[in-house]
ZAMARGU-4260 file (C-alpha; in steps of 0.2 Angstrom, whole numbers, plus 5000, padded with zeros to 4 digits):
<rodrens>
0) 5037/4889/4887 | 5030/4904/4878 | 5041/4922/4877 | 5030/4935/4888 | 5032/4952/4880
5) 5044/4963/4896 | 5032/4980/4892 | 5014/4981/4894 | 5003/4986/4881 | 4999/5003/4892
10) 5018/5004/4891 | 5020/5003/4872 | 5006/5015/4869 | 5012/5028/4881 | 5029/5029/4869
15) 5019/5030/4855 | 5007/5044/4860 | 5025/5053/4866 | 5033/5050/4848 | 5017/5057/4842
20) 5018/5074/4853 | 5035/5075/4848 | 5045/5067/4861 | 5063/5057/4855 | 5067/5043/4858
25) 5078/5045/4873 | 5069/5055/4884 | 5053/5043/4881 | 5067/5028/4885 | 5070/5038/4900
30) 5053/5037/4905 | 5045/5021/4902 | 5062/5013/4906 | 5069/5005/4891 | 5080/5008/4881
35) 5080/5022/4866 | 5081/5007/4853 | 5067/4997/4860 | 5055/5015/4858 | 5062/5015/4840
40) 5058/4999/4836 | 5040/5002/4843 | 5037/5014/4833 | 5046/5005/4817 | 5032/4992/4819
45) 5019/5007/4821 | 5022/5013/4806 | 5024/5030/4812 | 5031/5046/4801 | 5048/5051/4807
50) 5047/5068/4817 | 5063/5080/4813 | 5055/5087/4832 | 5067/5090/4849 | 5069/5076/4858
55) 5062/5083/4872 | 5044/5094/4872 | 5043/5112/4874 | 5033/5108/4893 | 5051/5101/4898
60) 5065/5111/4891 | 5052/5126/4900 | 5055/5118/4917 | 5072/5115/4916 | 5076/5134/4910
65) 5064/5139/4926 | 5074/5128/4938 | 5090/5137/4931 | 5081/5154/4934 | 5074/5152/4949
70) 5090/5139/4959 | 5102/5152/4958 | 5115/5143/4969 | 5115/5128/4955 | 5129/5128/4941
75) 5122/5127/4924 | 5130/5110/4924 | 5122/5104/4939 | 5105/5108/4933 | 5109/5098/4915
80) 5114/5084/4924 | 5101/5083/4937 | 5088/5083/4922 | 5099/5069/4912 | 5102/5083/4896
85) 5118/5090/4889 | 5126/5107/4896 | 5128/5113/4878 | 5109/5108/4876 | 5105/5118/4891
90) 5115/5131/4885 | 5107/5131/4870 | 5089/5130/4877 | 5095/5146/4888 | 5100/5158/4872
95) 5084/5153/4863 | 5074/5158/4878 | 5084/5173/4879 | 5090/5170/4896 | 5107/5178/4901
100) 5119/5163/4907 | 5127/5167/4926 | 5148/5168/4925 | 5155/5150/4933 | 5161/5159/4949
105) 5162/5176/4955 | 5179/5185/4949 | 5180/5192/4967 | 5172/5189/4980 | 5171/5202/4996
110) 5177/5191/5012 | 5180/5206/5022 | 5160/5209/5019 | 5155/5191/5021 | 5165/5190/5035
115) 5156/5204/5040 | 5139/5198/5038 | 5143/5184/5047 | 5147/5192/5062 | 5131/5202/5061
120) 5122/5183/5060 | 5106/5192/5054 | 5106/5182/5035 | 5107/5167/5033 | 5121/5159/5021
125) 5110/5157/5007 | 5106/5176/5010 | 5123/5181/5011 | 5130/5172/4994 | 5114/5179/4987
130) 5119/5199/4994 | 5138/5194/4987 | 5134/5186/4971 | 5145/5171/4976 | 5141/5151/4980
135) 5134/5146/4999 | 5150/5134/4999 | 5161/5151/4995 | 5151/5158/5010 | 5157/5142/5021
140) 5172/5143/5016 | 5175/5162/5018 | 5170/5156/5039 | 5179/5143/5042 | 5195/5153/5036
145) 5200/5144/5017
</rodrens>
């Protein structure tokens, strides 16, 4: 019985055109589904120059900072692990992109005015923790009385 290579050629060329635009090993890992030392030894065998580059490409760590823009009601935390990288590599993608990082959780939050707001039921409780600058769960649990 003869050994049958477990990657497709189409898959060993992908990693290596990834190395080649500057991906790392792990993030290339991540997407052809392999592990980081398997795309190493790829590229080992290639006979590629080692890149001192980001493990991940500039196209990615943009979209990441834009998801942590634009989903307000997700923690820096949340957004890092949801793209499988750091939080102090988030972090540090955020101060290089100059974009201010949001405090963990409000220092006070108004529940005489959400409670308020509520009663009115013109927002909604996304537009309610928006208005206080507080969580949607800190919105739920201002009404159910926590």
């Amino acid at each position: 019985m003869t050994y049958k290579e477990p990657y497709t050629k189409v898959e060993r060329e992908t990693a290596l055109r990834l190395y080649e635009e500057g991906w790392g090993y792990l993030a290339i890992s991540q997407v052809i589904g392999c592990y980081p030392s398997t795309v190493k030894k790829w590229v080992d065998k290639a006979g590629l120059k080692k890149h001192p580059g980001p493990a991940y490409p500039k196209s990615f760590r943009d979209k990441v900072i834009d998801t942590y823009v634009s989903c307000k009601h997700l923690s820096l935390d949340r957004i890092a692990k949801d793209h499988k990288v750091s939080p102090t590599t988030l972090h540090r993608w955020l101060d290089e992109a100059g974009v201010p990082t949001r405090p963990n959780r409000p220092r006070v939050v108004d529940r005489d005015g959400i409670l308020e707001e509520l009663k009115k039921g013109s927002l909604t409780r996304s537009q309610i923790a928006d208005k206080f600058k507080c969580s949607e769960s800190w919105v739920y649990r201002v009404q159910r009385g926590e």
